[in-house]
C-alpha positions in Angstrom: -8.2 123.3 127.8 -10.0 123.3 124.6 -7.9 122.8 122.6 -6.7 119.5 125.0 -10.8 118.5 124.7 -10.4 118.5 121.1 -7.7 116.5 120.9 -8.9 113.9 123.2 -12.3 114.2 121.1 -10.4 113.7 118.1 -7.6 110.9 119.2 -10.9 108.6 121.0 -12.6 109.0 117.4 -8.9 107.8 115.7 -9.8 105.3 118.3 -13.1 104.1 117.6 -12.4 104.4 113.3 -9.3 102.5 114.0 -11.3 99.4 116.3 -14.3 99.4 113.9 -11.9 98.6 110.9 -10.0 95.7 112.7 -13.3 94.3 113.9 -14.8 94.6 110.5 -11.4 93.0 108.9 -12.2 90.2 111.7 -15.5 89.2 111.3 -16.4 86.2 111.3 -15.3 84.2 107.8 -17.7 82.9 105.1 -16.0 79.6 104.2 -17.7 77.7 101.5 -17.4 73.8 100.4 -18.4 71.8 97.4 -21.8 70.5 98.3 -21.6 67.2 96.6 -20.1 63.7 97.7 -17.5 63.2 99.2 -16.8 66.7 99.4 -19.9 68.1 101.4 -23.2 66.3 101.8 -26.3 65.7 103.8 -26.1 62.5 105.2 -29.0 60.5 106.2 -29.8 61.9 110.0 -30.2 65.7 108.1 -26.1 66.4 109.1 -23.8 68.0 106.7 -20.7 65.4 106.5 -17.9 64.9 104.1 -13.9 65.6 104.2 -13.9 69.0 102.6 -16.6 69.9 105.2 -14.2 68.4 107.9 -11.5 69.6 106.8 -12.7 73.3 106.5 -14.7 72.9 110.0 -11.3 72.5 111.7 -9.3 75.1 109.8 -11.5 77.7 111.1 -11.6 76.3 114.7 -7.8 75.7 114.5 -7.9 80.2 113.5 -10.2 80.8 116.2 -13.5 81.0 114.2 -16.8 80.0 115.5 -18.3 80.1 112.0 -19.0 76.4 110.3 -18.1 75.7 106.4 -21.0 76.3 104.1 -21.5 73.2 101.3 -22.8 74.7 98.1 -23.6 73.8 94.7 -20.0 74.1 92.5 -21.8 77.1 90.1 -22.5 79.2 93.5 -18.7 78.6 94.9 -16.9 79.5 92.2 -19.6 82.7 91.8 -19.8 83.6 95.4 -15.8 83.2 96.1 -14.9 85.2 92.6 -17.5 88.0 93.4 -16.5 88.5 97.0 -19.7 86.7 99.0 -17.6 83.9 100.2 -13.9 84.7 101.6 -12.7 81.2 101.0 -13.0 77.8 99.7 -11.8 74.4 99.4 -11.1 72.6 95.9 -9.0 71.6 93.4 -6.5 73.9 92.3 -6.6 73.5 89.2 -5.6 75.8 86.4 -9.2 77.5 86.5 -8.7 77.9 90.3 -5.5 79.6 90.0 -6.5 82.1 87.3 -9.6 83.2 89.3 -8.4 82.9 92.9 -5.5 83.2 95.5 -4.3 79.8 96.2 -3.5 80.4 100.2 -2.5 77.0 100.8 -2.5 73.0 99.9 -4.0 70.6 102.2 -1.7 67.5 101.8 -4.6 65.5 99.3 -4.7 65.3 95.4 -7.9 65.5 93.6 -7.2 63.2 90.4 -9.1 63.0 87.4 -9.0 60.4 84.9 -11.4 57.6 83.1 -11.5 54.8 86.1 -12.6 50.9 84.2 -13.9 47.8 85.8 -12.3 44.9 87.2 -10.7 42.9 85.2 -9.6 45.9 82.3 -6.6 48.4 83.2 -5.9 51.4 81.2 -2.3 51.8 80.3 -2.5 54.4 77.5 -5.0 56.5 76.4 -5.4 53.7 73.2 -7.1 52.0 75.8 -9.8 53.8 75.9 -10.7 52.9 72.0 -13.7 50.9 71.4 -14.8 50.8 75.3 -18.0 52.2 76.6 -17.2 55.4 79.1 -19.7 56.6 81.0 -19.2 60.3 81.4 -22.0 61.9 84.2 -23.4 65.1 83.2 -21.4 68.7 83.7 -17.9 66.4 83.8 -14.6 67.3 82.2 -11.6 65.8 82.4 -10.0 68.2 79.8 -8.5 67.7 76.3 -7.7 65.3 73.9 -10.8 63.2 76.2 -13.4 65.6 76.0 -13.2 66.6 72.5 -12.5 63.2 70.9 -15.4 61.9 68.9 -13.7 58.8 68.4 -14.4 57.5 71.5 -17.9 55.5 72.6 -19.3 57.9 75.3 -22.4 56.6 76.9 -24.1 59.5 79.1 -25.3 59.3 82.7 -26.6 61.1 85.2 -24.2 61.3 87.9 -21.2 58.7 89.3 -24.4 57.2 91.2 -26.0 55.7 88.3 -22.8 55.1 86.4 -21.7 53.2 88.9 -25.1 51.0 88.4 -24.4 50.9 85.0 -21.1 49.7 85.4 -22.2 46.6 87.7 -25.0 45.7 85.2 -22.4 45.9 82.4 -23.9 48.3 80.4 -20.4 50.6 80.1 -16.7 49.9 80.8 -15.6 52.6 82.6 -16.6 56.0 84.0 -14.7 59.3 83.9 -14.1 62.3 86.2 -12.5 62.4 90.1 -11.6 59.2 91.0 -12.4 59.5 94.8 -15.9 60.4 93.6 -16.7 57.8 91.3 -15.2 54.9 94.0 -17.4 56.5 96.7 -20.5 56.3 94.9 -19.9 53.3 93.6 -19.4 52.1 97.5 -23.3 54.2 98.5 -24.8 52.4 95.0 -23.8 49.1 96.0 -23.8 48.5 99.8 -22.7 45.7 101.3 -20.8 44.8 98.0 -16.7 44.6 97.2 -16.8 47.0 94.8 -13.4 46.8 92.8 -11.8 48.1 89.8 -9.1 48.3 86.9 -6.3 50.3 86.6 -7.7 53.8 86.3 -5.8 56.4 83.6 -5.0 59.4 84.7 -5.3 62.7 82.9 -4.9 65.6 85.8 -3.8 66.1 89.3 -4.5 68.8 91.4 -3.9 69.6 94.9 -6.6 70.7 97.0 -6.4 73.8 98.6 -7.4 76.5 100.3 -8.7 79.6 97.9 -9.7 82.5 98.4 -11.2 86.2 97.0 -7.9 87.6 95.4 -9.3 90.7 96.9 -9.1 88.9 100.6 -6.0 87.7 99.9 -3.7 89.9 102.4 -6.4 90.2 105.0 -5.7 89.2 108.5 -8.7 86.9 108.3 -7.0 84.9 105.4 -3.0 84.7 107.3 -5.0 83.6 109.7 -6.8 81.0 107.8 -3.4 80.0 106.4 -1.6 79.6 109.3 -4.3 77.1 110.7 -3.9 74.9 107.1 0.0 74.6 107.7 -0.4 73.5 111.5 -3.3 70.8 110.7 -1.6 69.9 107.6 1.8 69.0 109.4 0.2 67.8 112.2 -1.0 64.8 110.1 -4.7 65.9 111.1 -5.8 66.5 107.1 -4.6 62.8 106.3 -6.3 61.8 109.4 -10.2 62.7 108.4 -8.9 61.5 104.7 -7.6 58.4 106.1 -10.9 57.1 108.3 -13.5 58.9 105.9 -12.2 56.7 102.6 -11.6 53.7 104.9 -14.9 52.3 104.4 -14.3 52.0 100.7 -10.9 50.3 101.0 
């Protein structure tokens, strides 16, 4: 009989060890988001909005999460998601991204990069870009031969907000950096305006993706996470929130 209470004692604690370690494999995810337009963003009634935020907001309901995305700055996601203080996150994957984290999964949406001119100039060749003024916001890259060429007339500004000013009031010809970012704040810096442009050139394209901690990567938090990205993703729900959050711009 003792030996029986023992082994009940001991199976129960099995048991418990055994529960604790699924529940703490299933807590609830941190999911972080770029927090910067059109990725994540306060809007102007104090709500977070933008089709990263969407987008992660329904891959963790799709899982079975109750959690919400978290928008931070881009230093914090790639610091937080690397070190193991986020689980997962949504951006480019670009050849940073890969090196640092588990690519889980692609959403269906490219994040391009490239040098974007006004109306009336298309870029064919990167020759086109000689004796132009390119505004280039602060902390953007659009990688080599572009960001070390000296050659080139480089007007700094402050963000895709401002250049987008600039651009109107002709003081440069074209801005670099994500496409998608520079036509949306061109379409919140001029309201009620048209706003159009040349043919942009192209220098990367990256898929966005899920990412994750490389350490997370096999967790049953993550499959799950995956799992949810494939259903939405073929379900046509990703090009959905894509499709009516750019619409305004179009």
């Amino acid at each position: 009989m003792i030996r029986q209470h023992y082994l009940l004692s001991y199976l129960l604690l099995m048991l418990l060890a055994f529960c604790s370690a699924a529940a703490a494999e299933e807590k609830a995810p941190v999911f972080q988001t770029i927090g910067q337009e059109p990725y994540s963003f306060q809007s102007s009634d104090g709500q977070y909005d933008g089709y990263h935020y969407q987008i992660a907001n329904r891959i963790l309901e799709e899982a079975g999460y109750t959690a919400k995305a978290q928008p931070v700055p881009l230093r914090r996601l790639i610091h937080d998601t690397k070190g193991g203080l986020s689980d997962c996150m949504l951006a480019g994957a670009s050849p940073f991204a890969k090196a640092n984290f588990a690519l889980v999964e692609t959403v269906g949406h490219d994040l391009i990069v490239g040098i974007l001119p006004r109306a009336g100039l298309d870029l064919n060749s990167y020759d086109d870009l000689k004796n132009i003024r390119i505004g280039v916001p602060a902390g953007m890259s659009v990688g080599d031969p572009f960001d070390s060429d000296e050659t080139l007339i480089k007007v700094p500004t402050p963000d895709y907000f401002q250049s987008s000013i600039m651009l109107n009031y002709d003081r440069i010809d074209a801005i670099m950096g994500a496409i998608e970012s520079i036509r949306y704040s061109a379409h919140k810096a001029l309201p009620g305006e048209k706003v159009v442009f040349g043919k942009p050139l192209i220098t990367q394209r990256f898929p966005v993706a899920l990412l994750c901690n490389k350490g997370k990567a096999n967790t049953v938090l993550v499959k799950r996470l995956k799992e949810a990205t494939v259903r939405l993703r073929e379900s046509g729900e990703f090009a959905q929130i894509i499709g009516v959050f750019f619409a305004p711009m179009l």
